[in-house]
C-alpha positions in Angstrom: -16.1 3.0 -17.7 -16.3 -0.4 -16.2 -14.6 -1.3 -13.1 -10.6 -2.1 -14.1 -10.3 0.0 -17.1 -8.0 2.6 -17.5 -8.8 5.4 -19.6 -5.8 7.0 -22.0 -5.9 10.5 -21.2 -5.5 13.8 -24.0 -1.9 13.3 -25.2 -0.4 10.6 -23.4 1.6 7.8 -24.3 1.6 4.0 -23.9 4.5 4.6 -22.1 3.3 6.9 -20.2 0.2 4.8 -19.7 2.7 1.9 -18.7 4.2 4.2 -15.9 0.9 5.3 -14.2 -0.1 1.6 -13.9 3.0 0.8 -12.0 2.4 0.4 -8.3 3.7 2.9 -5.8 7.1 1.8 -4.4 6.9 1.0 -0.8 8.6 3.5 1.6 11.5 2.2 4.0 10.4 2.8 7.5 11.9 3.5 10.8 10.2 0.5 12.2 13.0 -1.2 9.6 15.7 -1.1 12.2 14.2 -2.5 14.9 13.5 -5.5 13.0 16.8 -5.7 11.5 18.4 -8.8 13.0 22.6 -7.6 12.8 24.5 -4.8 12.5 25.1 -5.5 9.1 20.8 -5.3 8.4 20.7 -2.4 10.0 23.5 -0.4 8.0 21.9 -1.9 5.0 18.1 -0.3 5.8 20.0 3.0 6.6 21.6 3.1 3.3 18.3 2.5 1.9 16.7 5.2 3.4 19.7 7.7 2.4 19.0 6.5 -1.1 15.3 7.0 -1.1 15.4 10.4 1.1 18.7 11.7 1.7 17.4 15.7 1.9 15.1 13.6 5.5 18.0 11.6 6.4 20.6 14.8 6.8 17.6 16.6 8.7 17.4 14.4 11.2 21.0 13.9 11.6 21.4 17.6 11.6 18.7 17.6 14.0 20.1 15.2 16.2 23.5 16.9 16.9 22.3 20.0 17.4 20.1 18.9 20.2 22.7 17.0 21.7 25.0 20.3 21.3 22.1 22.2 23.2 
């Protein structure tokens, strides 16, 4: 195959196809918040991140009180 072409594999779709060409969505990172200009920014990039990875987001939360319970 030639450099750029994509190949359709055994069974798949166009569609399919379509969705393995997409790019990767970009993850929200901590690094976020400390470039978030107001309050209002920040609370916004949290609520991202509880939308992307709310299973991570209660972790650290629940790791976070229970050290400060320690």
């Amino acid at each position: 195959m030639a450099e750029g072409e994509l190949e359709l594999r055994e069974g798949e779709t166009l569609e399919e196809l379509k969705a393995r060409m997409k790019p990767k969505k970009k993850g929200i990172s901590a690094d976020m918040l400390d470039t978030a200009n107001s309050y209002d920014d920040k609370v916004t990039v949290v609520r991202m991140m509880v939308s992307q990875d709310s299973k991570r987001v209660s972790l650290v939360l629940k790791n976070l009180i229970s050290r400060d319970l320690s």
